[in-house]
N, C-alpha and C positions, 0 to 999 in steps of 0.2 A: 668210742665203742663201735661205732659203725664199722671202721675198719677193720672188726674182725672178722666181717660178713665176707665170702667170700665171693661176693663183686661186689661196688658200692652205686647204690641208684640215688639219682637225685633228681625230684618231678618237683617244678617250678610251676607256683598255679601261675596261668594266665587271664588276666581279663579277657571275655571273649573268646575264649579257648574256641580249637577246633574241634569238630563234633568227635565222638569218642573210635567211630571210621566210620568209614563210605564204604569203598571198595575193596574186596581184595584182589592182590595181583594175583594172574590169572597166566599159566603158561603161553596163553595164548596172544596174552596183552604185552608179554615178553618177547616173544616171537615178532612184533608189529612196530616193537622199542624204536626202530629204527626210522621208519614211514611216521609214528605219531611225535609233534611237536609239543604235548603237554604236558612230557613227563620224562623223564630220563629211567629208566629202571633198570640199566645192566651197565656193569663196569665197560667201558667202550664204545657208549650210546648206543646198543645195541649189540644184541652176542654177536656178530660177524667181526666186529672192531674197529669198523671204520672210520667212527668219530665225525661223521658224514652228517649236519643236521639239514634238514629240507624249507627250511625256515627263511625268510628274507626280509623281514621286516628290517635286520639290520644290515647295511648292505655298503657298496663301494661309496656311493652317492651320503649313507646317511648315518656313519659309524663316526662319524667325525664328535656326532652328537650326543657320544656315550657318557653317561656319567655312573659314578656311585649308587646304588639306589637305597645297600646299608653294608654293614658290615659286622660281623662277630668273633670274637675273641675267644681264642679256645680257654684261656686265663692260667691262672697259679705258674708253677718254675719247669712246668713239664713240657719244654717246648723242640726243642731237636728239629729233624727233619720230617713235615708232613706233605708226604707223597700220596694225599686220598682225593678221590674223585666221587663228589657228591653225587648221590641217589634223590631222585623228584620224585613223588607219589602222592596222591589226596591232598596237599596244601602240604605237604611236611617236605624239608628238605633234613636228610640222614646223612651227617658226614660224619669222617671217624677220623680219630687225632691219634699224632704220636702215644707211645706207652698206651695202648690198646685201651683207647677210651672213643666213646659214640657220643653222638648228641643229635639232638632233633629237633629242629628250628621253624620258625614259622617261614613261608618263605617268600612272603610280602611283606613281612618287618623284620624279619631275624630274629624274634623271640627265641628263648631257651624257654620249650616242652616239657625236654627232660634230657636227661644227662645218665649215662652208663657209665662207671669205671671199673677195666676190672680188675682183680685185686692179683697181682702179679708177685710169683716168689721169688727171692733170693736166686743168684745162681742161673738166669736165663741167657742166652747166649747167642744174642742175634748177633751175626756177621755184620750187616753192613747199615747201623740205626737201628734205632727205636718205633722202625715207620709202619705204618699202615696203608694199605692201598684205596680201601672200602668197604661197602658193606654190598650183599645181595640182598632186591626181596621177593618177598613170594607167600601169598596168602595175606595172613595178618602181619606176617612176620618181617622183621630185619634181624638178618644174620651177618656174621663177622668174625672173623680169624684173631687169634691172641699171639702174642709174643712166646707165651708158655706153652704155644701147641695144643687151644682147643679150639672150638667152635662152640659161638655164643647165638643164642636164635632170642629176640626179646620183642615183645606184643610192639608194635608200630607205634600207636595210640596210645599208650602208657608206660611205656620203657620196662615192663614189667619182665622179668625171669621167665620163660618157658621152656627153654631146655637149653642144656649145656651136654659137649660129650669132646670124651679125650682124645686129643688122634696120635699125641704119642708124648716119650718122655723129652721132655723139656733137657733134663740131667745128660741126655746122651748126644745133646746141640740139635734136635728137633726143633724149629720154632715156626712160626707162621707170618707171614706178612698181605699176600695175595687177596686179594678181591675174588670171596667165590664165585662161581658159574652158575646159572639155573639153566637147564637145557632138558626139554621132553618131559618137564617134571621132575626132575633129578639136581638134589646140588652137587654139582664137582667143584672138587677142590684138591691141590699137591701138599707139597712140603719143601720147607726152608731147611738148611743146614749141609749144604753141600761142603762147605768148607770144615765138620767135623766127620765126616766119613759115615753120615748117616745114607739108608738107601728112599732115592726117587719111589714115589710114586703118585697116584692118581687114583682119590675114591669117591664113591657115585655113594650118596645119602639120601633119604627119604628128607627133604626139608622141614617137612612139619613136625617132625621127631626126632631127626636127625640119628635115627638109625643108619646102620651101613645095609648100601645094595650089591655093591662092588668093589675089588680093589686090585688094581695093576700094576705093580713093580714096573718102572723105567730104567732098571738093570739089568741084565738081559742073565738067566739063570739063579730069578726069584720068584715063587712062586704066587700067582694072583689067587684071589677067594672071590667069593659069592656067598651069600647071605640072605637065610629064609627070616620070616618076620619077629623070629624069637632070638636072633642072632646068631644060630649056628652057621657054622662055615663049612662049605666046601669047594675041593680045589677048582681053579677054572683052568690051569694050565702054567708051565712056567714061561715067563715073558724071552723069546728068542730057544739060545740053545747052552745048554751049559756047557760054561769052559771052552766057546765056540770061538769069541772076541775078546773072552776074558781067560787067560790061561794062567795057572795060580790059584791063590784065594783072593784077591783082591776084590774081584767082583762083592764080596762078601760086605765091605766098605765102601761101595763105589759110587756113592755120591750119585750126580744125573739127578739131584732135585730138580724140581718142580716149580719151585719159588714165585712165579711172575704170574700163574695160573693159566687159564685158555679159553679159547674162543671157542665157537660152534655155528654149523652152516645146517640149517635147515635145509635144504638142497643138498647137499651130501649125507646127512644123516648122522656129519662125524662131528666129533670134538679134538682142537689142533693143541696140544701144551707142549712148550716149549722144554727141554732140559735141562739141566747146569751141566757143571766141569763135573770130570771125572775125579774119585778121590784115589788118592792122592795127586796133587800139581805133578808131582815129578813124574812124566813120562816112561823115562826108562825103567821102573817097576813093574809098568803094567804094558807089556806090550801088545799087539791086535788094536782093533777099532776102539773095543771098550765101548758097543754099544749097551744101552741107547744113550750115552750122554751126547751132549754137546749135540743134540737134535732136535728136530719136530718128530712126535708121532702121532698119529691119526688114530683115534677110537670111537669105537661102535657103542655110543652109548647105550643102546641096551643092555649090549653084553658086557663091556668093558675086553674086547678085544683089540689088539691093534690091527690095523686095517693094512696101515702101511707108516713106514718111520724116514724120515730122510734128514742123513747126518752133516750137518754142514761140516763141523770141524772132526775127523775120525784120529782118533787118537791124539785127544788137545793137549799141549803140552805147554798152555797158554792162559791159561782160566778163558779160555771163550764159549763160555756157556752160550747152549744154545735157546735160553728161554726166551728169548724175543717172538713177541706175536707174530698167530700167523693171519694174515687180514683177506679175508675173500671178498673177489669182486667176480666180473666177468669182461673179459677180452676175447677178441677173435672166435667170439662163439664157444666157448670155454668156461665153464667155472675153474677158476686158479684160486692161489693166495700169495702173497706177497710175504715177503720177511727180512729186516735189514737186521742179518746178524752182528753180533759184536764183533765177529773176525774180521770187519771190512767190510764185504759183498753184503751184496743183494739178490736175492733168491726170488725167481718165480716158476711156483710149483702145481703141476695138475692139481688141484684140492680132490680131487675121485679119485687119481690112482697115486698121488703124490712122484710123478716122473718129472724130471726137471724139464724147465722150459727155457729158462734163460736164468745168468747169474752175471753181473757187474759190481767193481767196485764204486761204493757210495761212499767214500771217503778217499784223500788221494794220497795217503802214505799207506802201504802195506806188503810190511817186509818177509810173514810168512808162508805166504805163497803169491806166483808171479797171476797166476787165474783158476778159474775153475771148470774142467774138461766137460761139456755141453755135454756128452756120449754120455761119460760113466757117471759124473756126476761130482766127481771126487777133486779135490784141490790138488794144482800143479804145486808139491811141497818146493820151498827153496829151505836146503835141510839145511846150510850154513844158518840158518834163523830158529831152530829150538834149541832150546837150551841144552847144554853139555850133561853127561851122562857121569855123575859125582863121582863115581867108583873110579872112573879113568883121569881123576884130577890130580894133582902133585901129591893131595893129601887126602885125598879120599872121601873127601868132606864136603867138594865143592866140585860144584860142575862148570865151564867153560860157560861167562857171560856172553847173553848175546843183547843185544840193542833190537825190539821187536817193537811195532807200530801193522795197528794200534795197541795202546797197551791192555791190559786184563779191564779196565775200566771199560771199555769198546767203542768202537765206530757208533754204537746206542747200544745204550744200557738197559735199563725198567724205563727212560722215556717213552711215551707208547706213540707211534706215528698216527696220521691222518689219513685218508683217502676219498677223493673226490671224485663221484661215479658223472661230475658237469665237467669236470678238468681232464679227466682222466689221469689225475696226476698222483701219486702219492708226495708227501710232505713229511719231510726225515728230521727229525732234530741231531744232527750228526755231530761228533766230535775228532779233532785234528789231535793225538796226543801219542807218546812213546811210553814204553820203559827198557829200563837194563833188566832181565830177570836171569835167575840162578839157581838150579837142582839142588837139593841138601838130602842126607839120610833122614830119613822116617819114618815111623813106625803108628800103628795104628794104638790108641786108649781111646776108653771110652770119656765123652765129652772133653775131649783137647783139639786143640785146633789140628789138621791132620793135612801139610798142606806140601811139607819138602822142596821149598822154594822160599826164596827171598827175593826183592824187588825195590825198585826205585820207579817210580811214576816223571816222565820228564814231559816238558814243552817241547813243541814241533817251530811254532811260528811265534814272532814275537807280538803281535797283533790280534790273535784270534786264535781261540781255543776250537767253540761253539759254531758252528753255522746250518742256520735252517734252510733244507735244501728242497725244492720242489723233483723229483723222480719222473720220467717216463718209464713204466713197464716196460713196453713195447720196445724202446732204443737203447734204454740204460743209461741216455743224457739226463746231464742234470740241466732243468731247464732256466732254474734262477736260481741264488742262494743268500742267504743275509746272513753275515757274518757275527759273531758274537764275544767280546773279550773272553769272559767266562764262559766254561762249559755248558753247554745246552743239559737238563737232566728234569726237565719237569715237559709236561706232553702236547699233541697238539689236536686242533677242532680246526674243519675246514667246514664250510656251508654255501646253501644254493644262493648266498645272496654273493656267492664271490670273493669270501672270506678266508683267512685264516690267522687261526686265534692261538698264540703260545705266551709262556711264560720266562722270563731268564733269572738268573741268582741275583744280578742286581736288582732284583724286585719288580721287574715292568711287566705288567700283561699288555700286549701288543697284539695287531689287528694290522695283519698285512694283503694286500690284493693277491687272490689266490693265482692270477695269470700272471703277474709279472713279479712279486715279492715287493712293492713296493709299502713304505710303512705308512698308515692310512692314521695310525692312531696307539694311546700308549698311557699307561696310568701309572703311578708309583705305590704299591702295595705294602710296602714298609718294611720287608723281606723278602729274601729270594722265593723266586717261584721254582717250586721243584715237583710240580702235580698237573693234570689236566685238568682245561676249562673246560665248562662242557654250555649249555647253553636250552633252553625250553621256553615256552609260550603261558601265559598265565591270563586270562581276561580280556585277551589281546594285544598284551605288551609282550613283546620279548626278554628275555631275561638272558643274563652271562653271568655264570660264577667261577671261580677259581679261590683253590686253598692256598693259601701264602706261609711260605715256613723254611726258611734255609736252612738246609742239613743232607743226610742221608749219606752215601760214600765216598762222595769228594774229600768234604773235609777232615773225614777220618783215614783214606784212604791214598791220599790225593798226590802224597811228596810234593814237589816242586810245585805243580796244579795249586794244590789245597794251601801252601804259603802263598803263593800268587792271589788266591782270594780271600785269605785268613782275614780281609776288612769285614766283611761281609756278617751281618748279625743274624741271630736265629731270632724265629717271631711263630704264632700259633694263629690263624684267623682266617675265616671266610671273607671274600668279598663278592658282593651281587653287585650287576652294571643294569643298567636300562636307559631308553633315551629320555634326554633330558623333556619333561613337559609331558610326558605319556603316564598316563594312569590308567589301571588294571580296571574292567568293568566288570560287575556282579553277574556269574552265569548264573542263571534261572534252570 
């Protein structure tokens, strides 16, 4: 019966429950995510991204000593790929599992709270898993994105319904995965579905209501809206210029999702989201830049203007979405932000005006372009490397294979890197890999895949897919790296005790010295890891958790990759670490 309700709750009493709340999160408590150690409360430890914790109790000297502290089980056959990154707030720890289910744990035993599912129709049409990133919170609230393209906002404390709202249709390959944003009081959050020809964009919600305040097209000649308190819309302008980079209709289809979501720098005012591919894969359809895909663009949350957009790949003919975070720090007296796109390079960009600063490769095969010009900004194409223009093929059907590294999977994918403001280092979970890919005729329908290209995923090295790489901004050396058989695809936490903490498919969460990469420490989690650890302060113990769950695009995606790790089991579970003999003391 229950499942006919349209989410399903399930509140597990506990002995000793915790009180019914404390606190609410406070924008301001949001903003500090990063300086306080007691709690985790934004996808990235913080909206800037850095995954930077200031914590040392566990450290070079004394990580050796890490053990289990519990562990939970997402349970039943719903397991796949779980890419979420626990939320810490008032003793509850909020993570969210494959097939768009929450749960909310004690987080000094791992009890089960209470439990969300929600009730998902027929017909939904995520690209690449069944995954989830997180959840955001803010007030009483935990909120969280569905596979069927809504937004779920449910009381903290009781798992209870408090509003639901649609952000589009499911049916036309809309769907969500991303970890929302809180910034200035405002949720931001994108859209999934680049590979059905839906259009990017980015909307600003009233959290507590989850009304709309904003919304910006990431296609360039759609038009953005604004939103008074009763819902009505008017226009804010159309994003870029029409038919400027998009000549044709295509713009109309053009893909430039959102998917991965965004950061925010209180110091610039702005919020950075990443783009996907342009729809269609097949380049010679759509020719010009095809902004904004395949970029960063910078918005004025108040308004939801774009400030400034900067394209790594213009006219990708690659799937090299450009949704990779963008992470601010400061160098040279500069607020920047960092970004290791999928096409290989690594970008460092003014975070104010977005002008390039510097770009290297973070990977060392890449056949699409030989660098990228400091001046303009724009990649040296080597054209022999995009794929063949179908119409000019023997049969009209097929375009001229090319062999292009890295392949559409990227240099890094939804792994979210680290950044250490004691190292100055950023830490890349990067990947060594190719493919053959190939142009096809295509045509736009609504909810079909919409992509005019085929593909083979191939190995580079016989040894090493994976390798976690330590980054200098400044030089564009890589300073150490640790190699990894399988693909690197789950994220990393670096800390001021000298730390840095990732996950691999073969199940290990590992604890390497952030100066040298050496490996300090190592657990066997029971499934691949394909999510960030993150890590908070509880009574005076330290705590470390990571989700454990093999899945997500590899192995759906993966050709030759995804047989090479076809051993590899899928699993649903939290794991909490802390030092062995330490117990949490009662604050008063």
């Amino acid at each position: 019966m229950y499942k006919k309700l349209l989410g399903t709750l399930i509140v597990s009493a506990l002995s000793g429950a915790l009180p019914a709340h404390a606190v609410d999160v406070t924008d301001a408590m949001i903003a500090n995510d990063e300086k306080s150690g007691n709690d985790v409360l934004s996808y990235g430890m913080g909206t800037q991204g850095q995954r930077y914790s200031t914590l040392t109790q566990l450290n070079t000297k004394t990580v050796a000593g890490l053990v289990p502290a519990w562990s939970f089980s997402f349970g039943g056959e719903k397991q796949r790929g779980q890419e979420s990154q626990p939320v810490i707030h008032d003793g509850r720890m909020f993570v969210t599992g494959s097939y768009s289910r929450l749960y909310a744990l004690d987080v000094k035993t791992g009890a089960k709270l209470w439990k969300y599912e929600h009730r998902l129709p027929e017909g939904i049409m995520p690209c690449c898993d069944v995954v989830n990133r997180g959840a955001a919170l803010f007030g009483n609230l935990v909120i969280f994105s569905t596979l069927d393209a809504q937004l779920v906002a449910l009381d903290q404390a009781t798992g209870n319904l408090v509003w639901k709202e649609k952000i589009d249709d499911y049916a036309a390959g809309y769907s969500n995965t991303a970890a929302p944003l809180i910034a200035k009081g405002m949720l931001l959050t994108g859209v999934s579905g680049g590979e059905f020809g839906v259009v990017g964009r980015v909307e600003a919600r009233d959290p507590m209501t989850g009304k709309l305040i904003w919304m910006r097209p990431t296609v360039e000649g759609h038009m953005g809206y604004k939103y008074d308190k009763d819902g009505k819309k008017t226009e804010l302008g159309i994003s870029g210029t029409l038919n400027k980079s998009w000549p044709g209709e295509l713009w109309k289809t053009g893909g430039a999702a959102t998917w991965l979501g965004g950061t925010y720098d209180a110091t610039t005012g702005l919020a950075y989201f990443g783009t996907g591919n342009p729809s269609p894969w097949n380049s010679h359809l759509r020719p010009g830049d095809n902004l904004y895909s395949s970029s960063t663009v910078a918005l004025d949350v108040t308004t939801g203007d774009i400030k400034w957009h900067y394209q790594t790949t213009p006219h990708d003919g690659w799937d090299y979405d450009g949704v990779n975070e963008l992470v601010t720090f400061d160098m040279g007296g500069k607020r920047l932000g960092g970004k290791a796109d999928r096409n290989g390079f690594f970008y460092v960009i003014d975070a104010k005006t977005g002008k390039l600063e510097n770009a290297f490769p973070f990977v060392k095969k890449i056949t699409w372009a030989s660098s990228i010009d400091l001046k303009t900004g724009r990649p040296n194409y080597i054209e022999a490397g995009r794929p063949g223009d179908p119409t000019k093929g023997a049969d009209g059907k097929k375009g001229a294979t090319v062999y292009a590294a890295p392949s559409f999977l990227g240099g890094k994918n939804q792994q979210p890197m680290a950044y250490s403001p004691k190292t100055n280092l950023f830490y890349v979970p990067a990947n060594e890999w190719a493919m053959e890919i190939w142009n096809e005729p295509v045509g736009y329908k609504k909810g079909a895949a919409f992509l005019g290209a085929g593909f083979a995923i191939r190995t580079i090295n016989d040894d090493y897919i994976g390798a976690l790489r330590a980054m200098d901004p400044k030089t564009g050396k890589i300073v150490w790296e640790n190699k990894n058989v399988a693909p690197l695809w789950g994220g990393v936490m670096s800390t001021a005790g000298d730390l840095v903490f990732y996950g691999t498919p073969e199940g290990f969460l590992k604890a390497l010295d952030a100066r040298t990469g050496k490996e300090l420490w190592k657990f066997q989690t029971g499934s691949g890891v394909v999510a960030p650890p993150i890590t908070w302060m509880d009574g005076g113990v330290q705590y470390v958790a990571v989700v454990s769950g093999w899945g997500g695009a590899v192995p759906l995606w993966g050709g030759d990759v995804a047989a090479k790790v076809s051993y590899l089991e899928q699993g649903g579970s939290v794991w909490v670490f802390k030092l062995a003999g330490s117990t949490a003391v009662a604050l008063k």
